[in-house]
C-alpha positions in Angstrom: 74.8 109.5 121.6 75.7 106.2 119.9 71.9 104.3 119.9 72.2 100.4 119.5 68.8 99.5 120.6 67.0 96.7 119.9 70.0 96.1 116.8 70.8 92.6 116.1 74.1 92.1 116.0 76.4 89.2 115.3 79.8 88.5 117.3 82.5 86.0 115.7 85.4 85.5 118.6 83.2 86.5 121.7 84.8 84.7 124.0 88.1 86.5 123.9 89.3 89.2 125.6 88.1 92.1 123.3 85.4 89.8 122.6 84.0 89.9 125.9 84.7 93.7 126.0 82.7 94.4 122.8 79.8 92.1 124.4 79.7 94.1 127.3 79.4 97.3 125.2 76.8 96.0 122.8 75.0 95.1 126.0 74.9 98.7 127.5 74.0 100.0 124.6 70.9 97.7 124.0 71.6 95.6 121.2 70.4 92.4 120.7 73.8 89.8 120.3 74.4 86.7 119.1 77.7 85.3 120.4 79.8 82.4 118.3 82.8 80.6 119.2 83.6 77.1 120.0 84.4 77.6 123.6 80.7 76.5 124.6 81.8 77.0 128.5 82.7 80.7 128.3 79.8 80.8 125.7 77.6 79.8 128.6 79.4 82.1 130.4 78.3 85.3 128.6 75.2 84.1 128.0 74.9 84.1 132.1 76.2 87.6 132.6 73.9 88.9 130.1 70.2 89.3 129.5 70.5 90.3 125.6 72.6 87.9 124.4 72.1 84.7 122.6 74.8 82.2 122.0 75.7 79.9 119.0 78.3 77.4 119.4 80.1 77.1 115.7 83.2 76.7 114.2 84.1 79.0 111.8 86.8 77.1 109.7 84.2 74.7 108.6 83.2 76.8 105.3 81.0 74.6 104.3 78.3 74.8 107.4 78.8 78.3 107.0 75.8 79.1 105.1 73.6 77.1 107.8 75.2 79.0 110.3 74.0 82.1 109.2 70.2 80.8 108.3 70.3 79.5 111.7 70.9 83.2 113.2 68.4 84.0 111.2 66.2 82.2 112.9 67.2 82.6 116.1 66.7 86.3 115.6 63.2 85.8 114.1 64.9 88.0 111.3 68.2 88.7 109.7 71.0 91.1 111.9 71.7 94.6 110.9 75.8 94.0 111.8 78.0 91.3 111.5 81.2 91.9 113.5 84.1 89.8 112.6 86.6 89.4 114.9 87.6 85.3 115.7 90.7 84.8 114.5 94.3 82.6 115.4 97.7 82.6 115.4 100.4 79.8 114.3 103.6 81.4 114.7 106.7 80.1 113.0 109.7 81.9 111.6 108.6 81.5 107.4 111.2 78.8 106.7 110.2 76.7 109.3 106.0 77.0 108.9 104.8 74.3 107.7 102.2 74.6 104.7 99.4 73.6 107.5 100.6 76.3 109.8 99.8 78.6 106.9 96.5 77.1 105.3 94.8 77.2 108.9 95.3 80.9 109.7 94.6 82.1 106.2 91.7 79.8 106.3 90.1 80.7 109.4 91.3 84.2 109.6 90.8 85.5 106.1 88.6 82.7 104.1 86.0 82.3 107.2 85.9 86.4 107.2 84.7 86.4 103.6 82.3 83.8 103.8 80.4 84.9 106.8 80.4 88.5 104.8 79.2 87.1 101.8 76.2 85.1 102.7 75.1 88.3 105.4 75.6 90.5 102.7 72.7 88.6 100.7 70.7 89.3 103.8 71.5 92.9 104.4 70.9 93.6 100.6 67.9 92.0 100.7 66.9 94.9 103.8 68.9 97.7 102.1 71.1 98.5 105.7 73.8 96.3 106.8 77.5 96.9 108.7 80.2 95.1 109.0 83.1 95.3 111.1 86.3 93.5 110.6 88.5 93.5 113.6 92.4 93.4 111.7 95.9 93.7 113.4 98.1 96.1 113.3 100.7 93.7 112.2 98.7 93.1 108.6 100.3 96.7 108.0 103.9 96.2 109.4 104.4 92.6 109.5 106.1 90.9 112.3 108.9 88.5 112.9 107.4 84.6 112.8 104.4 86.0 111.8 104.0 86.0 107.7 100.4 84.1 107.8 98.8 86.1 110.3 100.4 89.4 108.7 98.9 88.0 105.2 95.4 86.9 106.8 94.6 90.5 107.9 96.2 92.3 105.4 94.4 90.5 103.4 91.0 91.5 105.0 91.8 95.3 104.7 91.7 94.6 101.0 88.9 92.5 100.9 87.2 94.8 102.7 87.9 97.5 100.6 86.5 95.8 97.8 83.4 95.2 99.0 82.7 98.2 100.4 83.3 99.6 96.7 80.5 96.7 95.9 77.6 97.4 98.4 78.1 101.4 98.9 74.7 101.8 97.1 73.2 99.4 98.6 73.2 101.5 101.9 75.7 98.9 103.5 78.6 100.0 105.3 82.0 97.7 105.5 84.8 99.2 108.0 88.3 97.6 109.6 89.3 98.2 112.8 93.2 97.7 113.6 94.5 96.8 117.2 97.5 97.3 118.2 99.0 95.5 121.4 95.9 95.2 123.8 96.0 94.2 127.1 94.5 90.7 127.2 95.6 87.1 128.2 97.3 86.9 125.5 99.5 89.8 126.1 100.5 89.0 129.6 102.0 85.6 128.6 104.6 88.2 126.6 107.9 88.1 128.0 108.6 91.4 130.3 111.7 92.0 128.4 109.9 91.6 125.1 106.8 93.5 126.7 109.2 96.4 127.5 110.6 96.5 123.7 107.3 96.7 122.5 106.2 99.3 124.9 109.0 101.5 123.5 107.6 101.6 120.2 104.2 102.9 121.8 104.1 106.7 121.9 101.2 106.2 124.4 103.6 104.4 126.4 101.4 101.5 127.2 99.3 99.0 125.8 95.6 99.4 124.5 92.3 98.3 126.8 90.1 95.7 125.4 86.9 98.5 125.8 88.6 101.2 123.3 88.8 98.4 120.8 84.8 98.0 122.1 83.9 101.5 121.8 85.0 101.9 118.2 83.5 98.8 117.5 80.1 100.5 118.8 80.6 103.9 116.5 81.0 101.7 113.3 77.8 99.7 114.2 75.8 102.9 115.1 74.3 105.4 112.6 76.9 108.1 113.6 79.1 106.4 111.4 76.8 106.2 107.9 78.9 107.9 105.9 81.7 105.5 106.3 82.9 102.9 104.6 86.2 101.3 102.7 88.1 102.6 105.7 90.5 101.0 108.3 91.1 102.5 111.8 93.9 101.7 113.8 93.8 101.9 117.5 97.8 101.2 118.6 98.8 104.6 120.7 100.3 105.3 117.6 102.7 102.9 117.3 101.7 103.2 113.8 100.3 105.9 111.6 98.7 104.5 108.8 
């Protein structure tokens, strides 16, 4: 049985779709959460719907409030968290000879820059308490690319490699770093698609259909729990097998 009680646990993009799903998770499972976002209505939201959760209203893409960010969890947990779970992240689509320099500099910023920072100053924590995990919620387009899509594909390819590396870093240090890759997942996003372009991509899905928000969740809890210890360096994809990686 995957145990989460009483783990403090810190949730970039809560307010989102899997977001909310991995929230709900977390909150069955007993773990204390902090929830981050800028959204501080939906924040508010969460922190109505559940009796474990704290909320912290912060933008990410400002790196240099980043370190405060994390001493103020700290604090508000009266201690530093056990997990980090990154998983805010945007999109600017443009085909690559019409994206504009700004298009690119905000999703690699946000997506990949914001992901290292908020690892590196919770690693300093979790080193300092010899246990740490953190999950990095990728895409499955950072392994196949996508049409209009070159930053995002380059953000969260880019974390699977980052994340790599620093698993290779803190493996002694009894700190487990892990990806998780969605495929298409049935959010709000998703239903905006277009149903012929929904149907296209359905056709690539062996499962024939798209993803829940709650299997991204339950993975999400595995790689937080002590089931998965002897992990690390590694990236599972959750996509029906659209693609086998």
């Amino acid at each position: 049985m995957i145990n989460l009680k009483n783990k403090k646990i810190v949730l970039t993009g809560a307010t989102g779709g899997i977001g909310n799903s991995i929230v709900e998770n977390f909150h069955n499972l007993g773990a204390n959460i902090l929830c981050t976002g800028t959204n501080e209505e939906k924040l508010n939201l969460i922190k109505k719907s559940f009796t474990n959760v704290k909320i912290l209203k912060f933008d990410i893409s400002k790196h240099s409030d980043i370190e405060k960010f994390v001493e103020d969890t700290c604090k508000l947990f009266d201690g530093a968290p056990e997990i980090l779970v990154n998983n805010a992240g945007i999109t600017k689509d443009n085909l690559s000879l019409r994206m504009s320099k700004e298009e690119w500099d905000e999703v690699i910023n946000l997506n990949l820059t914001s992901t290292f920072l908020l690892s590196k100053f919770f690693l300093k924590k979790m080193i300092k308490n010899k246990y740490g995990k953190i999950i990095n919620i990728t895409s499955v387009v950072g392994h196949t690319g996508n049409v209009g899509q070159a930053n995002y594909a380059a953000s969260k390819s880019g974390i699977i490699g980052m994340s790599k590396s620093l698993a290779l870093e803190y493996a002694k240090k009894n700190i487990n770093i892990n990806c998780i890759s969605p495929g298409f997942i049935q959010t709000k996003m998703t239903e905006k698609i277009d149903p012929k372009h929904k149907d296209m991509i359905l056709s690539k899905i062996p499962s024939s259909r798209l993803g829940k928000p709650e299997d991204v969740a339950y993975l999400t809890a595995f790689l937080s729990s002590d089931l998965s210890n002897y992990i690390t360096g590694e990236t599972i994809h959750v996509n029906g097998g659209m693609y086998l990686g």
